[in-house]
N, C-alpha and C positions, 0 to 999 in steps of 0.2 A: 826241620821246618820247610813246609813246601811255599814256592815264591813261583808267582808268574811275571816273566819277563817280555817288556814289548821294546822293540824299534820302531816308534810311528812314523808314518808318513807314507806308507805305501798304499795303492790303489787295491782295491777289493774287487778280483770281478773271477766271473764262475757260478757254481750252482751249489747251496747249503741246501741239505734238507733237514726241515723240521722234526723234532723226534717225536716221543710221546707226551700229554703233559704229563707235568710233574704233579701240578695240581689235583687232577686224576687218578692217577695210578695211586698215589699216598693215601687215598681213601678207598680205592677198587680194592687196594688187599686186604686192608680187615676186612673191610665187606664180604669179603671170600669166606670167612669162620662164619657167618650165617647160613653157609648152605650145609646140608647132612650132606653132600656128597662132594665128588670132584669137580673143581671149575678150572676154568681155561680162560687166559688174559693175554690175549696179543699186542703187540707194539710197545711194550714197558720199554721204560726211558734207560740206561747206564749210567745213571747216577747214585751217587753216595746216600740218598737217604732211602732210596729201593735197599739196600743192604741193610739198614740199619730195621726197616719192617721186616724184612726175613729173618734176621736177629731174634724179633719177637715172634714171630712163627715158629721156629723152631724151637725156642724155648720153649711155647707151649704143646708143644709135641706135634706142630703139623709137618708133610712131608712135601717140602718143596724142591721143585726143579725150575732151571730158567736156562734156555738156550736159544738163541737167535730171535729175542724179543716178547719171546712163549714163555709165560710162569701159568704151571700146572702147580693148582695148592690141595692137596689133602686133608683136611682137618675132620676128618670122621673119627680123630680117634685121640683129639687134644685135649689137654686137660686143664682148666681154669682155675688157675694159682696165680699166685699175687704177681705185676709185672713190676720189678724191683727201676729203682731211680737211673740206674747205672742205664739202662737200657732204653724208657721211658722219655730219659731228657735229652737222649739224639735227635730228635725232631720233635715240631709241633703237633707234627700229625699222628703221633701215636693215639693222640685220646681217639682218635676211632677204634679203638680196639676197646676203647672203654664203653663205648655204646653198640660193639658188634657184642660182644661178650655177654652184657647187660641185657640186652635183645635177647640172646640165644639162653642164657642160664639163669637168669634173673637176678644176679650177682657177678662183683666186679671188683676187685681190690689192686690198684695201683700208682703211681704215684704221677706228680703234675707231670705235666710233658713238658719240651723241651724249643730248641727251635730256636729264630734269629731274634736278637736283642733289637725290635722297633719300635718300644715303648709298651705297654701296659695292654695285653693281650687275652681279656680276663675268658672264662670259661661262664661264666652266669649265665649267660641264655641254653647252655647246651643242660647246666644243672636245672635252670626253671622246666626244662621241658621234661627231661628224668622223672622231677616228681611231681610235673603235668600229668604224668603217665602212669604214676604210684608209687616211685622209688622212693626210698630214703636214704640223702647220702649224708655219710659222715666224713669230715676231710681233718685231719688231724697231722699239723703239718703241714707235709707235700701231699702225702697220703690220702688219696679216696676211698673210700667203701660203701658200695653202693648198693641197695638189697631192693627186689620188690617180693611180695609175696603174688603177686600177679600184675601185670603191665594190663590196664585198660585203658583203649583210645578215646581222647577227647579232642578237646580246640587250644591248641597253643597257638597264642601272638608271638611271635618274637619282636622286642624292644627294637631291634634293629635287622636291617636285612644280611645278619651273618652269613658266611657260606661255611665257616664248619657247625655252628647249630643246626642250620637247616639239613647237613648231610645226617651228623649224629643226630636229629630227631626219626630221619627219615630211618636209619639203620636199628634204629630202638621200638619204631613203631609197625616195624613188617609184619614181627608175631607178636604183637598187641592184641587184646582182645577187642573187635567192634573197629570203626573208625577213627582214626586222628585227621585232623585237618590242620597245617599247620599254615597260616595267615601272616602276612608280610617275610613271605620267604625268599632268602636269594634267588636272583635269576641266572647266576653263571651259568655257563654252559658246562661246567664239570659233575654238575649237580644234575643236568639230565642224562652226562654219563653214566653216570654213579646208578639213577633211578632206572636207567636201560636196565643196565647188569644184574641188579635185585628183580626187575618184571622179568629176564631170561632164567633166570632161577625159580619162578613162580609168583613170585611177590604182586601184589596189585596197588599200583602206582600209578596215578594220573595228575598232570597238572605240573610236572616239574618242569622250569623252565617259565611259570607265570611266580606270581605273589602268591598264589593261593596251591597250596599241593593237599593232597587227597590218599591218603592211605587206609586199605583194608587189610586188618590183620590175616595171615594166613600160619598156620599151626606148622610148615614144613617147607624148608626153601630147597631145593635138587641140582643138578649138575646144571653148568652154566656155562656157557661163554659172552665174553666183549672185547672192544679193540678198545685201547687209548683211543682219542682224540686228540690232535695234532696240539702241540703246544705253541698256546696263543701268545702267551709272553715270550718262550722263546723267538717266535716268530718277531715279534715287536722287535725285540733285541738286533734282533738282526738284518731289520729294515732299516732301522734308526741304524747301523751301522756301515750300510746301502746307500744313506742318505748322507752320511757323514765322509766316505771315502770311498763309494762305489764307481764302477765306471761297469755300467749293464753285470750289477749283481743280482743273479737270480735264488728266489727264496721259493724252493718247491715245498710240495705237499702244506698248504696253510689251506684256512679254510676262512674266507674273506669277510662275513657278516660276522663272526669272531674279532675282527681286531679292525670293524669299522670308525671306530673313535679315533683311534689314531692314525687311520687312513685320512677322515675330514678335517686332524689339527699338521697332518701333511701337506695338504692340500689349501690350505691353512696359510701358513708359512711362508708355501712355494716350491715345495717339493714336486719333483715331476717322475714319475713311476707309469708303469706298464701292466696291468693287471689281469690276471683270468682267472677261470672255477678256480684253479686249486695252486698259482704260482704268481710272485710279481718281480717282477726285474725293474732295479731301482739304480739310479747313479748320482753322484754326490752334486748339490745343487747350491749356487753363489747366488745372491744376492737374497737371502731368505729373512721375509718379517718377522716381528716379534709378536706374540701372542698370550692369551690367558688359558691357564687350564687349573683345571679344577676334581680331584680325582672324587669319584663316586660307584658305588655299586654297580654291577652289568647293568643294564649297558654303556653304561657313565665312563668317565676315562678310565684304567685301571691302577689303582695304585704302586700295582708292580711294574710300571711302565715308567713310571713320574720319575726316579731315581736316572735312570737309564736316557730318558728322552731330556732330562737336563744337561747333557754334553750338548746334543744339537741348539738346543734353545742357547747356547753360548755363540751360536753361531749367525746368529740372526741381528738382523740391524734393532738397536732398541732396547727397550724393557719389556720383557716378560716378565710374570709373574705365574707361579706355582702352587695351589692352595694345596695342601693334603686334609682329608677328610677321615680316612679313613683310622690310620695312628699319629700317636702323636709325639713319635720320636722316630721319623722316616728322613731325615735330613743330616744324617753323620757324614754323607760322604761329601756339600758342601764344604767342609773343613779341607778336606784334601786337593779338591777342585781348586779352592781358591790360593791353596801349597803349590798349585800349579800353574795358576796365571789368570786364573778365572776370576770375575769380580760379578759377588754373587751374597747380597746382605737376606739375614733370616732375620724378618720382620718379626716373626712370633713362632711359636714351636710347629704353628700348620702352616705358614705363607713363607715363602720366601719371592727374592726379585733378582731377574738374572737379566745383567748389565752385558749388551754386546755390540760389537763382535769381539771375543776374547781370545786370541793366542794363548795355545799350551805349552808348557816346557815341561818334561820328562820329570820324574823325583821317585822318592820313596815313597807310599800310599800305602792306607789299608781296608782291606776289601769290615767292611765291620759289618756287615749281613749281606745276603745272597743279591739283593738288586743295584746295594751301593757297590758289591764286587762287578756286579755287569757294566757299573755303570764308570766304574774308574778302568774296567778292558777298553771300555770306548772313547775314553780321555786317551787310554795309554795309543789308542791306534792315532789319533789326529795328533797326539803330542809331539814336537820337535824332541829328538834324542830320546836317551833309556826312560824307560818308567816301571818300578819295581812296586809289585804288590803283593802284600804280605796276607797272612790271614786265607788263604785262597782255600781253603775245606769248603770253606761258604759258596762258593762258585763252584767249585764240581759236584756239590750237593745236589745243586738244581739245573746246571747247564751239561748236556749230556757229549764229552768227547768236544767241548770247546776249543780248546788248543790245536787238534787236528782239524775241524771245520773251519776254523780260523786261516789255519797253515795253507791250506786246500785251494784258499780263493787269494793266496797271494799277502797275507799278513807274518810279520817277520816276531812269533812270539812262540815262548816255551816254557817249560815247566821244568823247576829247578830246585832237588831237594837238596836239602843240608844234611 
């Protein structure tokens, strides 16, 4: 069993840089099995669930390489057989493989995907858009199977502004016959990575990046290249940890209209930070307000930030309050905060109210998905004495080489297998 171990209390200062996202990159590789030829993906992240997608690649016969942030995928010559459970339920994001596949063969047999336990994470919008588009799927089980005799483009609403609907519609409607338009679509900005990658491949994509995206089918996608996109959350993480124990920590390569939310609930607060194009040097700030925040689709707060940004809000004079909108089981790691010293009441499964300023004390935690693991590392950093967290798969899933970036700027933490 792998344990990350902190001594908090120490100052943070130096230079992290950003990796790739995660968010990103977990959708850029299926999307790679849409082109007939060879693509090229710069800045992939070193995280555990990039491994678990090349997992699925090479099961399906593609030939993958990755060295110094470069994955060259091959898929001229894989073969579309069923993706079995064992493989599937390593991450959420394998279902894009289920709308590259579906795309490309008009046929798709595999089982639910997988990914962090934050309550009820249904797939409905990615299936209404399937047989928006012609498919029919049968789920029996875990089991999908999903057949079109031919994909023609129409007009899908999405019920809600998903970001993996909107990618899987996008990736199902490139060799669509005619046009899809798909209507109240997420705005992340992973989602105009993702449509980059497909338009360098051929694809004709317009509008990603508003509500309203624009797809004409094309019968043949070709070699390609894209870069990641700096990761916004990680970046977050590690301002919020700037803010919390910095003294002139600097967070290079970000990209600043990216993580303007929680620049303005910094600012907010009373946070005082340094900022240019592409870096911000932040240091740890006393006497900070209390505030509301409210997580909602780009460009709204993020909800992978809420988790993480409630150590700081323990630090502020007052009540704040937390709404989550997004799931509605994003609050486990409250349980352990307040094991810690934090006095922090869950009004209702979306709201909670965090009482401060609160003193930590070290203990045993556990990371119980990827943002409550970031966000009990930055309890463990401001905590008085040890802080043991368990569960840590979930945090190097998504955080690329944390431990050492940590180490780098002066935090006393490590990784400790059994």
């Amino acid at each position: 069993m792998k344990k990350i171990v902190i001594e908090g209390g120490y100052e943070l200062s130096g230079t992290i840089e950003i990796s790739g996202a995660k968010n990103s990159a977990v959708a850029l590789v299926p999307a790679a099995l849409l082109s007939d030829d060879i693509v090229t993906i710069d800045n992939i992240p070193n995280i555990s669930d990039i491994d678990a997608l090349n997992e699925i690649l090479e099961y399906l016969g593609a030939k993958v390489s990755l060295h110094d942030k470069i994955m060259v995928i091959d898929s001229k010559n894989i073969t579309n057989k069923e993706i079995p459970e064992s493989i599937s339920s390593k991450l959420r994001a394998s279902y894009y493989f289920m709308s590259a596949l579906l795309g490309k063969y008009k046929h798709v047999e595999m089982y639910f995907p997988g990914g962090c336990s934050i309550g009820a994470r249904p797939i409905d919008q990615t299936l209404k858009a399937f047989k928006a588009l012609g498919a029919t799927v049968i789920e029996d089980d875990k089991k999908f199977i999903i057949t079109a005799e031919t994909l023609q483009g129409t007009m899908i609403y999405l019920d809600m502004p998903s970001v993996g609907a909107t990618i899987n519609t996008m990736l199902v409607a490139v060799k669509a016959i005619g046009e899809t338009i798909i209507r109240n679509a997420a705005k992340e900005p992973e989602i105009v990575n993702v449509a980059t990658f497909l338009n360098n491949m051929g694809a004709k994509i317009s509008g990603a990046g508003t509500s309203e995206i624009r797809i004409i089918g094309v019968s043949k996608l070709n070699k390609g290249f894209t870069e990641v996109i700096p990761d916004r959350i990680e970046a977050g993480t590690y301002i919020i940890a700037g803010a919390l124990m910095g003294n002139n920590l600097k967070i290079e390569n970000i990209i600043p209209e990216h993580i303007e939310t929680l620049l303005f609930k910094l600012n907010e607060i009373g946070c005082k930070y340094l900022l240019t194009d592409n870096s911000i040097t932040i240091s740890k700030s006393d006497k900070l307000r209390s505030t509301r925040i409210k997580t909602l689709g780009y460009p709204g707060f993020p909800t992978d930030l809420q988790q993480p940004l409630t150590v700081l809000l323990l630090r502020c004079n007052g009540i704040s309050t937390l709404e989550e909108t997004i799931y509605e089981n994003r609050f486990k790691n409250v349980e352990y905060l307040n094991k810690m010293g934090a006095n922090i009441n869950i009004v209702n499964n979306q709201k909670i109210k965090i009482n401060g300023p609160s003193n930590l004390i070290g203990t045993t935690v556990v990371a119980t998905d990827l943002r409550a693991g970031a966000c009990m590392v930055l309890a463990g950093l401001v905590a008085s004495g040890k802080t043991i967290i368990t569960d840590v798969d979930h945090i190097l899933r998504g955080y690329e080489n944390i431990i050492l970036k940590l180490t780098n700027v002066g935090a006393k933490i490590y990784l400790e297998e059994e």
